[in-house]
N, C-alpha and C positions, 0 to 999 in steps of 0.2 A: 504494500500500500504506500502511497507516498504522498506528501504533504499537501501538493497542487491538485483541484479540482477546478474544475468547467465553472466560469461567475465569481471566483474572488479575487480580490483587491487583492493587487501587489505595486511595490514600489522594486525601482531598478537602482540599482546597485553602485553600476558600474558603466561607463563606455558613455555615447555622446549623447543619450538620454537617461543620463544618471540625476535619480532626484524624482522622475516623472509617474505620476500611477494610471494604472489601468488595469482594466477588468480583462481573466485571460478566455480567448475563444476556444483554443481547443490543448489539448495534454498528447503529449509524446513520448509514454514510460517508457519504449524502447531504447529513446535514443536520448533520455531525458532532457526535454524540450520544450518549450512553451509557446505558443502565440498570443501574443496581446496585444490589443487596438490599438490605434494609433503609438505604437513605438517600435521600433525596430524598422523604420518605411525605407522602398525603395521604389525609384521612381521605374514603371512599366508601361510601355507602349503597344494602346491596344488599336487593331484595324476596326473599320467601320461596320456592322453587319446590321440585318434588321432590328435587333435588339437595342445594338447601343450606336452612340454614334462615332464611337473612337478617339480619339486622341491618348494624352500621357494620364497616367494614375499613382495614387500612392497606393502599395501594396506591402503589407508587413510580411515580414519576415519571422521565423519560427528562430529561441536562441536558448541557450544552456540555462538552464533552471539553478544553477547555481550561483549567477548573476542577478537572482531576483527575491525578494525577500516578503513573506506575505504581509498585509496590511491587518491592521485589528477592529474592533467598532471604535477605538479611539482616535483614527487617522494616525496611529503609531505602529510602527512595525513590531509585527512579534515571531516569537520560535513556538513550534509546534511538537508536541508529544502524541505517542499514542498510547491508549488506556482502554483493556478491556471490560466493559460493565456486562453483566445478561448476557453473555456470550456474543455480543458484539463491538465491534474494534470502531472507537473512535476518534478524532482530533479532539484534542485537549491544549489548550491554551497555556505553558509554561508559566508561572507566577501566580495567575490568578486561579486557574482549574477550572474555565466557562470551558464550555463544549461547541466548537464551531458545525 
């Protein structure tokens, strides 16, 4: 099991979006990876089709989950434990013991 899930706040760490938060879109336990909205962007050029009309786009980029630090309900970063209750495994909040 591992710390990041699909919709929580994290702040970055590290690199030329260091400081910035965003909620992550999708988890990459294989490769331990993240994707999160607007950070990590790169500029892509798309052709014209029915659908859209084309031109350049910002498109993020998936990056090491080690570089990113999850966010708490206090807008402060926190560390995450895991704790089993009722035979089931869940995140625990280090310090305080709330249950994300």
């Amino acid at each position: 099991m591992n710390k990041f899930k699909k919709d929580d706040l994290i702040e970055i760490l590290v690199g030329k979006d260091k400081g910035k938060q965003g909620k992550i879109l999708k988890v990459f336990p294989e490769k331990q990876h993240i994707l999160v909205e607007k950070i990590n962007l790169y500029k892509k050029a798309i052709k014209p089709s029915n659908e859209s009309k084309g031109g350049i786009i910002d498109v993020p980029i998936a990056f090491n989950w080690s570089k990113a630090a999850l966010v708490g309900p206090g807008k402060k970063r926190i560390k995450v434990k895991f704790e089993t209750k009722k035979g089931k495994k869940n995140r625990v909040i280090k310090g305080t013991g709330d249950i994300l």
